[in-house]
N, C-alpha and C positions, 0 to 999 in steps of 0.2 A: 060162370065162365070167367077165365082167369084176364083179365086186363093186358093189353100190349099197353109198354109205355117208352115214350120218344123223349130225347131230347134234342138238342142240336147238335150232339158226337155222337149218341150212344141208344140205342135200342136195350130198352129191358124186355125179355122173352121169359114165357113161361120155361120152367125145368125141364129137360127130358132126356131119353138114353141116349141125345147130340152132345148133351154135357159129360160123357164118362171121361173125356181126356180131359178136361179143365179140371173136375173134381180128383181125378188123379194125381194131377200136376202137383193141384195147392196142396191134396190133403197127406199124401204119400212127404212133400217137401218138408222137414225139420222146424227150417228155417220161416219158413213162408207160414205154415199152420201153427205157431207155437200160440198164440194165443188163440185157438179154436181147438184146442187139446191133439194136437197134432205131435208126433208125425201118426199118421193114421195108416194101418195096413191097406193094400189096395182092395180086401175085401171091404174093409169098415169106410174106406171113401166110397163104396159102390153102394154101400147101408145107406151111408149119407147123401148120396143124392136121391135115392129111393125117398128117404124120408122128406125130403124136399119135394118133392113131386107130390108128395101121399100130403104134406102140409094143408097144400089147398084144399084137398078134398075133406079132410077134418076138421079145418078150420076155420076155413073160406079165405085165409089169407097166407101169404108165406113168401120166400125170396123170387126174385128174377133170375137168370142170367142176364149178366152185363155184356154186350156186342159193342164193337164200334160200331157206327154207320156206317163208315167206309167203306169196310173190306168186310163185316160181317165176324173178324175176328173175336174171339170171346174172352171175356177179360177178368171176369170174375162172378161175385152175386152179389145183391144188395136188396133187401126187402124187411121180411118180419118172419121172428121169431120168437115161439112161446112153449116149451118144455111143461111137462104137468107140474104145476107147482111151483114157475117163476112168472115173472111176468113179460107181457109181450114186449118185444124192444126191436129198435132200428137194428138191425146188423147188416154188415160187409165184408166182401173180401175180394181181396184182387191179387193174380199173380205177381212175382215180386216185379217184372220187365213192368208191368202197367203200371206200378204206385208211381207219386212223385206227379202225376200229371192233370191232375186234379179229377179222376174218372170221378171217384168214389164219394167226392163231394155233388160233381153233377147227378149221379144215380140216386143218391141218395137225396136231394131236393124233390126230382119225380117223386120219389117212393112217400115221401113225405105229404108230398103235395095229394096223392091217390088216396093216401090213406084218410087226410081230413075233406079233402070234397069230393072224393070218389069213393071210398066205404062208409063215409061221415063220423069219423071217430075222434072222440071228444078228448084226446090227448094221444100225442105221442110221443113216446119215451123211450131210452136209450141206458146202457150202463155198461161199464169195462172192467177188468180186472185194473188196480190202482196205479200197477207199473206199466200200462200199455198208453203211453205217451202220446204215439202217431194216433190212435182213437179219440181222446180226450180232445187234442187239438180240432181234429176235425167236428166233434160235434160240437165245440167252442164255436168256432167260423161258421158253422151252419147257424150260431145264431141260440143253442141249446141253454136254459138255464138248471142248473144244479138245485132239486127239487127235496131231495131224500138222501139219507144214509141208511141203509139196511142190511136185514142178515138176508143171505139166499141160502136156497135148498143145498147149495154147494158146503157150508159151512161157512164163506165167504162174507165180508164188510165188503159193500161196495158204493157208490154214489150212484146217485139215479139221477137221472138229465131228462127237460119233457121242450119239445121243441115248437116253438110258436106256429101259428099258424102262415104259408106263406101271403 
């Protein structure tokens, strides 16, 4: 069973076909998905929530959607992701109207927190493409320390980050 998880803004919900307009928004937008290999056709953003949904069940673990509490508005994802052949890591993403507000720092503290005393896993870790700045910053603040340099299945040099426990 897939966890709800709360904060004091924000509800992280499992995936599902509530999310086709968010995944739309971000993945279809240029600007918004350039660092999640975007802009994405609105079929291949429909792929990708699929595949998000399908995550839990292969994996037993994978992203949220992000909600305010408030109004139940949906703000983006934030959870875990593992591709065959790279390794598992924090990811997020939020519409452009919601950065800037600190969502993406509190979802991802949950998502943190679930992953070491709610799956009990013995590290978690994060990593960005080297020019994605707004990333970098946030899992600095979360507190992340720079663990690895390595190559990924992408053909990419990246820096691996593993984030303490809270």
């Amino acid at each position: 069973m897939i966890p709800y998880l709360e904060t004091e803004r924000l509800r992280l919900v499992p995936p599902s076909l509530a999310a086709d307009e968010l995944y739309q928004r971000f993945y279809t937008d240029a600007a918004a998905s350039a660092f999640y290999g975007g802009p994405l056709s609105p079929q291949a953003a429909w792929t990708r929530l699929a595949a998000d949904i399908g995550g839990w069940q292969l994996q037993g673990f994978g992203v949220w959607v992000v909600e305010r509490r408030a109004d139940g508005v949906q703000l983006g994802a934030c959870g875990f992701w593992q591709g065959r052949g790279w390794p598992r890591e924090l990811t997020w993403w939020l519409v452009p109207e919601a950065r800037g507000q600190g969502y993406a720092q509190e979802a991802s503290r949950a998502a943190i927190a679930q992953a070491y005393d709610g799956f009990g896993w013995r590290a978690v870790e994060t990593y960005m493409a080297d020019d994605n700045a707004a990333a970098r910053a946030l899992v600095l603040r979360l507190g992340a320390d720079k663990v690895d340099r390595r190559m990924f299945p992408d053909g990419q040099e990246r820096d691996l980050f593993r984030f303490p426990r809270p």
